[in-house]
C-alpha positions as CSV (number, residue, x, y, z in Angstrom):
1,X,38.7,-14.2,-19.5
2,X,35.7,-12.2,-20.3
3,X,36.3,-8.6,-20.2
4,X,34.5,-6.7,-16.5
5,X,33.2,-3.6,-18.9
6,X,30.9,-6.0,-21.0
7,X,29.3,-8.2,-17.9
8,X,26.3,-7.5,-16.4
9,X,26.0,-5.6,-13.5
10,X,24.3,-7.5,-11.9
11,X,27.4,-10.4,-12.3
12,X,29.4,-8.5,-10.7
13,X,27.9,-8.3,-7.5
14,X,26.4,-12.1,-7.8
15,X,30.1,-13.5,-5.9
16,X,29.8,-11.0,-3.4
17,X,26.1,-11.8,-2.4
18,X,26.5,-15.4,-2.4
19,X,29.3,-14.9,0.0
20,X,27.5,-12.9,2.4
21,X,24.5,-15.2,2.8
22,X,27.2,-17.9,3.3
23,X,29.1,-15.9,5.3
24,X,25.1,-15.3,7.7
25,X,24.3,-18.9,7.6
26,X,27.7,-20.5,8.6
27,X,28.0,-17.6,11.5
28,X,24.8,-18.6,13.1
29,X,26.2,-22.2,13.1
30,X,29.3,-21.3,14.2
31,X,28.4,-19.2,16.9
32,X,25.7,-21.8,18.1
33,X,28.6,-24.4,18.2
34,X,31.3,-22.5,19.5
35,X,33.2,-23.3,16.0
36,X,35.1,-21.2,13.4
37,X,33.8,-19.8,10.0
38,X,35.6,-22.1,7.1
39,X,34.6,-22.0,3.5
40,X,35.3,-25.0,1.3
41,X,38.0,-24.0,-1.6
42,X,35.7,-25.3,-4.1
43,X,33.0,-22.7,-3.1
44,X,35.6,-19.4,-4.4
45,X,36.5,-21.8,-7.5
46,X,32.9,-21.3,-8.3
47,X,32.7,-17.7,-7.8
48,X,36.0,-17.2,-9.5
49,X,33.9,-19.3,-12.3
50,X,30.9,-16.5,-11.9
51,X,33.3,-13.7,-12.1
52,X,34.1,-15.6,-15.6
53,X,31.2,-15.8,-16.8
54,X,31.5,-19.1,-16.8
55,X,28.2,-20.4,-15.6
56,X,28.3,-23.7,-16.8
57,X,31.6,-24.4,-14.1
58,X,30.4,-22.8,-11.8
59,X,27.1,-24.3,-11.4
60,X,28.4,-28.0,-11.1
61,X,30.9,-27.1,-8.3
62,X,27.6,-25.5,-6.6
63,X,25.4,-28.3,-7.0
64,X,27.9,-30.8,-6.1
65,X,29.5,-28.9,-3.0
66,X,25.6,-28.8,-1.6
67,X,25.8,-32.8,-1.4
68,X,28.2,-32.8,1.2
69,X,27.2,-29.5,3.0
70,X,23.6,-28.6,2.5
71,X,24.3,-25.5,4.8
72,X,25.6,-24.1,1.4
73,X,21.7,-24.5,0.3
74,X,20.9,-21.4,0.7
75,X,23.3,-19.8,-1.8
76,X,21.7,-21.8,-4.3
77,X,18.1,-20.8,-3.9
78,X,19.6,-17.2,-4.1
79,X,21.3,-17.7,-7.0
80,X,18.8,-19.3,-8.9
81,X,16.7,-16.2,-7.9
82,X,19.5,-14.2,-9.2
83,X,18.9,-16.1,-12.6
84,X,15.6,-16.1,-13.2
85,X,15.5,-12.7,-12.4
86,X,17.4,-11.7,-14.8
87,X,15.6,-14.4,-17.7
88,X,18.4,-17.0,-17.3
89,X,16.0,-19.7,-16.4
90,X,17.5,-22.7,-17.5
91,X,20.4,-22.3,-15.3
92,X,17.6,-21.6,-12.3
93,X,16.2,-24.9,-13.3
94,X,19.4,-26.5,-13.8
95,X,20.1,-25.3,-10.0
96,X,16.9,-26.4,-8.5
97,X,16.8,-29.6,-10.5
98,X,20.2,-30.3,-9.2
99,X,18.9,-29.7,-5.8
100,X,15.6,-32.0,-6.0
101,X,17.7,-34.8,-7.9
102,X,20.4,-35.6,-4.6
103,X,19.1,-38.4,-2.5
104,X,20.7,-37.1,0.5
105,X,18.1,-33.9,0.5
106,X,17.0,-33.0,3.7
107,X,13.2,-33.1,3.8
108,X,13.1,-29.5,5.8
109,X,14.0,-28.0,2.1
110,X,12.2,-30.1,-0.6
111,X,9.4,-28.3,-0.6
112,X,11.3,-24.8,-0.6
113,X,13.1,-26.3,-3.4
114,X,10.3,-27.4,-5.1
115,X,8.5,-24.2,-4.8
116,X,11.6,-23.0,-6.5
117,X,11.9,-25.1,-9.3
118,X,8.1,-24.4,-9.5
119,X,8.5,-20.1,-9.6
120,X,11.5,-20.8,-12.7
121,X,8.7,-23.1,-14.5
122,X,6.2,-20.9,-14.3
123,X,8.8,-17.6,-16.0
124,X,9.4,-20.4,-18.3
125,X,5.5,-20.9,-19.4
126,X,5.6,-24.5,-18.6
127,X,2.5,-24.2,-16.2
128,X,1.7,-27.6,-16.5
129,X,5.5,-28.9,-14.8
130,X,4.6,-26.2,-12.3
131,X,1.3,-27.0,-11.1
132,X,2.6,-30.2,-10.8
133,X,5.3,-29.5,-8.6
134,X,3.0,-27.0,-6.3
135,X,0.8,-30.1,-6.1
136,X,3.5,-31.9,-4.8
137,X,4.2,-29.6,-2.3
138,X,0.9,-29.4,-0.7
139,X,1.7,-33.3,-0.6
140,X,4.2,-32.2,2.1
141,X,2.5,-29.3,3.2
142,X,-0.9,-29.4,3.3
143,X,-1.4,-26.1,4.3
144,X,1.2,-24.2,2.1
145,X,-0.2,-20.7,1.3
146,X,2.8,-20.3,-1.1
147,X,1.9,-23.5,-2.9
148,X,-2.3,-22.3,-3.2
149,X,-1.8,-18.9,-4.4
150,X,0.3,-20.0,-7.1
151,X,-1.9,-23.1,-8.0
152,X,-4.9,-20.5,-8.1
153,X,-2.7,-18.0,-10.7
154,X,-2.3,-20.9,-13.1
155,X,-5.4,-21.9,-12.7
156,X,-6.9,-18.4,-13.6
157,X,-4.3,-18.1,-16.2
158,X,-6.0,-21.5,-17.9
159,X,-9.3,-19.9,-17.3
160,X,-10.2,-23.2,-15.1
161,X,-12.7,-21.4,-13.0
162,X,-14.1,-24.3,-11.5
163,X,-9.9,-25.0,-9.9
164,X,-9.3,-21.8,-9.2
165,X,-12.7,-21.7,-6.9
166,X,-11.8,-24.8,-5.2
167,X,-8.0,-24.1,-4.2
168,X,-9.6,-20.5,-3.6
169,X,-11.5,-21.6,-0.9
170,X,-9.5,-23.8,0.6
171,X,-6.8,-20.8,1.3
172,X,-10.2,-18.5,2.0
173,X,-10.8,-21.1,4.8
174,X,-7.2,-21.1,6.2
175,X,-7.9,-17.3,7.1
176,X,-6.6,-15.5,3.5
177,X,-9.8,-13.0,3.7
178,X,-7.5,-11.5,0.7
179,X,-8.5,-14.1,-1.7
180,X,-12.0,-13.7,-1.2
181,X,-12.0,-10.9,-3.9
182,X,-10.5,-13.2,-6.3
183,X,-12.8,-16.2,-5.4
184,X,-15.8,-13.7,-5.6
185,X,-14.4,-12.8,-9.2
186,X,-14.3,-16.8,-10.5
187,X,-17.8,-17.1,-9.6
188,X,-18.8,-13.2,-11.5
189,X,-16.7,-15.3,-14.4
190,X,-19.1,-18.0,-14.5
191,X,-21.9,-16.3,-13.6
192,X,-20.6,-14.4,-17.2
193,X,-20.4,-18.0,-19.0
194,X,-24.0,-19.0,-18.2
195,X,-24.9,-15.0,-18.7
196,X,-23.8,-16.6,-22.1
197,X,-25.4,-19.7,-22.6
198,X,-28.7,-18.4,-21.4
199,X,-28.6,-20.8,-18.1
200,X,-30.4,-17.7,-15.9
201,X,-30.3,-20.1,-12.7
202,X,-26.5,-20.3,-13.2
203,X,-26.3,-16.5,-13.4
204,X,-28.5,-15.8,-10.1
205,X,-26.2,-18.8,-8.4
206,X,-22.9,-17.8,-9.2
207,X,-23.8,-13.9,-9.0
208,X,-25.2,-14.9,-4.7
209,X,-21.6,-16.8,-4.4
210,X,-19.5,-13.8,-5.7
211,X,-21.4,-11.6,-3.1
212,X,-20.9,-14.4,0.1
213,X,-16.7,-14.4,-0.7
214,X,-17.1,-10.5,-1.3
215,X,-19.9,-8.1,-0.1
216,X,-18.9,-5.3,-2.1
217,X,-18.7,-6.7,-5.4
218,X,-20.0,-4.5,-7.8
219,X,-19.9,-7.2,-10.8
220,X,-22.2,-9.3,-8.8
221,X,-24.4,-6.7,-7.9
222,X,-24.3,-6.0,-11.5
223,X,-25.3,-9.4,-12.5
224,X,-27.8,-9.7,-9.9
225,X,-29.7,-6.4,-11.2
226,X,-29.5,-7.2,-14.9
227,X,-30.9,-10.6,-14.2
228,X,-33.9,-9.1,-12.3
229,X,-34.4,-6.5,-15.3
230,X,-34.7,-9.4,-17.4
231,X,-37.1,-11.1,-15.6
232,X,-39.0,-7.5,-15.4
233,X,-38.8,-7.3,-11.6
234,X,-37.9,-4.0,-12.0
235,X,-38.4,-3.0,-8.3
236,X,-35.6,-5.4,-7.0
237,X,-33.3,-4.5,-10.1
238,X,-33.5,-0.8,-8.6
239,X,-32.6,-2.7,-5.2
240,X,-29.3,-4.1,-6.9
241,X,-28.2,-0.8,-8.6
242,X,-28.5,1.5,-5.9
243,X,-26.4,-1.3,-3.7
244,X,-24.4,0.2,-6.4
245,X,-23.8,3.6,-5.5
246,X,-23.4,2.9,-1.8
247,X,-21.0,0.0,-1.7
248,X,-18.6,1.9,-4.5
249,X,-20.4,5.1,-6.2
250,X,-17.3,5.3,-9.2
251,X,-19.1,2.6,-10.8
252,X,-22.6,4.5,-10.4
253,X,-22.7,6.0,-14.0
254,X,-22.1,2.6,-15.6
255,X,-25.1,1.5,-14.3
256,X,-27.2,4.8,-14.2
257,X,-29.1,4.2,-17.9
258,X,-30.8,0.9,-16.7
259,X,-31.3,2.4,-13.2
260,X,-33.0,5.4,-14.8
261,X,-35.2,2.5,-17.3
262,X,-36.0,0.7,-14.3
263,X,-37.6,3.8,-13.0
264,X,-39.3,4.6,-16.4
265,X,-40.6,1.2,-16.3
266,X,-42.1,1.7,-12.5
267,X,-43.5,4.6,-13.8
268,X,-42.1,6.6,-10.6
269,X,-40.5,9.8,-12.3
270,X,-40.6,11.6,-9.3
271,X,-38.7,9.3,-7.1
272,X,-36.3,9.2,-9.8
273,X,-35.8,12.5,-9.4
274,X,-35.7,13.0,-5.8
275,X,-33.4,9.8,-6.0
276,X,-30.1,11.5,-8.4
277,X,-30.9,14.6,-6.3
278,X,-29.3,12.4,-3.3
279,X,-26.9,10.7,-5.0
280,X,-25.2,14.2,-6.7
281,X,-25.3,15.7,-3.1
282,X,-23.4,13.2,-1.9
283,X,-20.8,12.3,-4.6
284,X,-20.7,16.1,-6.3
285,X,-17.5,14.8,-8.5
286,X,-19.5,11.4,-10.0
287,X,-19.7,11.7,-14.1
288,X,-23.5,12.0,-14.0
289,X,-24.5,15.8,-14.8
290,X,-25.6,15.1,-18.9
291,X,-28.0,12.1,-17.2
292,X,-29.5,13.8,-14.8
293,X,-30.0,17.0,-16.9
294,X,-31.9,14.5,-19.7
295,X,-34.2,13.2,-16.5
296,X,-34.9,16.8,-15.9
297,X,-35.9,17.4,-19.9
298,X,-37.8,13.9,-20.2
299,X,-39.9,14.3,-17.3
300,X,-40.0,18.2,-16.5
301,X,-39.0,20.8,-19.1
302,X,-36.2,21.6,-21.5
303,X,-35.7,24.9,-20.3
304,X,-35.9,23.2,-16.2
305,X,-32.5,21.4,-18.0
306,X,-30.9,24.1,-18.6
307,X,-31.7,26.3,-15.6
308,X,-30.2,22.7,-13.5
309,X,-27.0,22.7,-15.9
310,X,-26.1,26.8,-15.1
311,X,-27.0,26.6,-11.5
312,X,-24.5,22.8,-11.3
313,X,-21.7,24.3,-13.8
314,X,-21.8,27.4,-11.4
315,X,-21.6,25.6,-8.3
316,X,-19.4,22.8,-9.7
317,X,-17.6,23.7,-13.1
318,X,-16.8,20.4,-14.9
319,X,-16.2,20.0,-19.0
320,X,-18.8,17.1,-19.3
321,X,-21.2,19.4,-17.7
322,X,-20.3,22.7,-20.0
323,X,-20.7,20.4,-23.1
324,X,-24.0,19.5,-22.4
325,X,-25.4,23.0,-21.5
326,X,-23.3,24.4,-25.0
327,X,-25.7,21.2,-26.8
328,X,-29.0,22.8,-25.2
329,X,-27.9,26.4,-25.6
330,X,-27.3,25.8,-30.1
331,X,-31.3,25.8,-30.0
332,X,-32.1,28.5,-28.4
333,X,-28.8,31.1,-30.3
334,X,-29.2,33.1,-33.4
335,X,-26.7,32.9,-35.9
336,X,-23.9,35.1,-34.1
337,X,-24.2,33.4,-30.9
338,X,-24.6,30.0,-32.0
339,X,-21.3,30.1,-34.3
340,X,-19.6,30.9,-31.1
341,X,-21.3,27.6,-29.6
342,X,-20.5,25.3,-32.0
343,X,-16.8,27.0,-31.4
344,X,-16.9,26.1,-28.3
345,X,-18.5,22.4,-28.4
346,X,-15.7,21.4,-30.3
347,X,-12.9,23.2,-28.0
348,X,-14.6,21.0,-25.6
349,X,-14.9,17.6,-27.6
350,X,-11.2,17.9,-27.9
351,X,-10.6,18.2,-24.3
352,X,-12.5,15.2,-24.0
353,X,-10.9,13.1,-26.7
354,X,-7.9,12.6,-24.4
355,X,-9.7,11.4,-21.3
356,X,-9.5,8.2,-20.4
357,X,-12.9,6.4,-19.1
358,X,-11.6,3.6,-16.8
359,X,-8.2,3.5,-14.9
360,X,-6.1,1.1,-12.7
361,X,-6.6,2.3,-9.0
362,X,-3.8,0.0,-8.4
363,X,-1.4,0.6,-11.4
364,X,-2.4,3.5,-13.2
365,X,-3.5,1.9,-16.8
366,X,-5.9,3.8,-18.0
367,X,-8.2,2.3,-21.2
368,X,-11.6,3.3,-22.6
369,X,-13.1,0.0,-22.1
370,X,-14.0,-1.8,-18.4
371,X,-11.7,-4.7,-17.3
372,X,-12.4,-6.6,-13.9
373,X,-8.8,-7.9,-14.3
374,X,-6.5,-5.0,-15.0
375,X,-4.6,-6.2,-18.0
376,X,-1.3,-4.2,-16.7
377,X,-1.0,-5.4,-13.1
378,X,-3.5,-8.0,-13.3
379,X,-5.7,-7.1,-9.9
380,X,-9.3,-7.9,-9.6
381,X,-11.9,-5.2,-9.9
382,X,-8.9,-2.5,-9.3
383,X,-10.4,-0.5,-12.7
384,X,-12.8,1.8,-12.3
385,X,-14.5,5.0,-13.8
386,X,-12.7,7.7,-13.8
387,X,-14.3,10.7,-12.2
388,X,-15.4,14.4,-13.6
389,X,-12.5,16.6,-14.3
390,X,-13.1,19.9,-13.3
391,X,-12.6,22.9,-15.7
């Protein structure tokens, strides 16, 4: 008999919960039918088997009990929840398969069951086995939301845009307005593909979908700009980015050097100007200070630069900002002073080096490089820009 101190925990509480959900399920019907609670002998045989960590026993008393009273069904699906749970998902499968296997299975569960057997193949890896089996579900279902989302994870897990679109859609259709996000993101995946292959009518096409499932994607306004600036329409590229900074302004300093070359290119400095004015009013914490600063110097005046940085730094003191006003200061420092500078620059460079420029608004992962699928909690366009730490 295997020794209580070196089980599981979570064994050890396994009998008890399977006896209260049989304890719920057989009370409803009792009380419904004016009959008393009884409990088939063989049902504690296979908890006293659980207890005993023997699984194997106990599992075939389960699976055969259920053949003559599928009200004991729901004891299995929690038990082979229990199981996979806890990474034992051969004897989930070995449950569910046991289920799906009897002839005499009501139709109201074969397509829980299925869904079940589906969720252990998919902790498994087999994603094949379960696409099949969510398949088959929607066979009996046709309208299974359980059954879609799970078909559209595998297929974004196999990178089958095209699938995931279609099954996407479907569930968008059925009133899911959550999966729009995730359908907009399939087509900003393509649109990234043909980005790729140089098909620009692919990018422009996909890039126009994105936006229909999701107004606010920033990708696809993204797309939709860069395409422009490639085919030198630089006044509708300017259209796209400052969408930007009113549908989401985080993502504004990604996209604020080819904003300020689209200007450059219109040869409208001062509407440039006028413009970051704005946008800093409104969003006083957005990482753009150094940009706007070099705007100043490019079209006005180094020293209108640094007259902008000391009246912002006052008004707002940030460590991007303090770095770039320390970079223009070295120039115009004699020796003493610019020692002390150079000091300082690299106080502030250290500062920095910790910084993370993108994190998970969802989960918190925090990377120097921009993913539209968070690699931690894997959520769609959840990473952004982190914003200006203040001194």
């Amino acid at each position: 008999m295997t020794n209580l101190s070196e089980m599981p925990t979570w064994l050890l509480f396994t009998p008890f919960i399977l006896l209260a959900l049989l304890w719920i399920s057989r009370r409803g019907r009792s009380v419904k039918h004016n009959k008393p609670i009884k409990l088939p002998p063989e049902y504690f045989t296979g908890l006293n088997y659980l207890l005993n960590d023997e699984h194997g026993k106990a599992l075939d008393i389960f699976v055969k009990l259920v053949e003559t009273d599928w009200d004991l069904v729901d004891t299995h699906f929690a038990l082979g929840k229990i199981f996979r749970k806890n990474g034992e998902i051969d004897k989930a499968i070995k449950i569910h398969q046991g289920l799906i296997a009897r002839p005499s299975l009501p139709d109201e569960y074969r397509s829980k069951v299925l869904l079940e057997l589906g969720y252990d193949y998919l902790a498994a890896g087999w994603f094949d086995r379960a696409e099949g089996l969510f398949k088959e579900v929607l066979i009996h279902d046709s309208k299974s939301e359980e059954a879609k989302r799970n078909l559209i994870l595998i297929f974004q897990q196999e990178k089958d845009w095209h699938k995931a679109i279609d099954v996407g859609v479907d569930l968008f259709l059925q009133g899911a307005s959550d999966v729009g996000i995730m359908v907009s993101q399939y087509y900003c995946e393509l649109a990234d593909i043909a980005k790729t292959k140089g098909d620009v009518s692919q990018v422009a096409y996909n890039s126009k979908q994105a936006l229909h499932y999701d107004k606010g994607s920033i990708r696809a306004l993204i797309f939709l700009a860069d395409h422009e600036m490639d085919k030198q329409n630089y006044k509708q590229a300017v259209h796209f980015f400052e969408q930007i900074e009113k549908r989401d302004a985080e993502f504004f300093p990604v996209i604020l050097d080819k904003l300020i070359e689209c200007y450059h290119r219109l040869g409208d400095p001062n509407k440039l100007l006028s413009y970051l004015a704005e946008v800093e009013s409104r969003h006083q914490s957005l990482a753009m200070i150094e940009k706007h600063a070099m705007v100043i110097e490019r079209y006005q005046s180094k020293d209108a630069a640094i007259a902008y940085l000391t009246d912002r730094i006052r008004k707002y003191p940030d460590i991007r900002g303090m770095h770039s006003l320390i970079s223009y200061k070295t120039n115009q420092s004699d020796a003493g002073e610019l020692t002390l500078l150079l000091d300082l620059k690299s106080a502030l460079v250290k500062m920095q080096m910790d910084d993370s420029e993108y994190q998970c608004h969802h989960c918190g992962f925090q990377s120097n490089t921009l993913y539209w699928l968070c690699p931690s909690c894997q959520s769609w366009a959840e990473v952004k820009p982190t914003m200006i730490e203040a001194a």
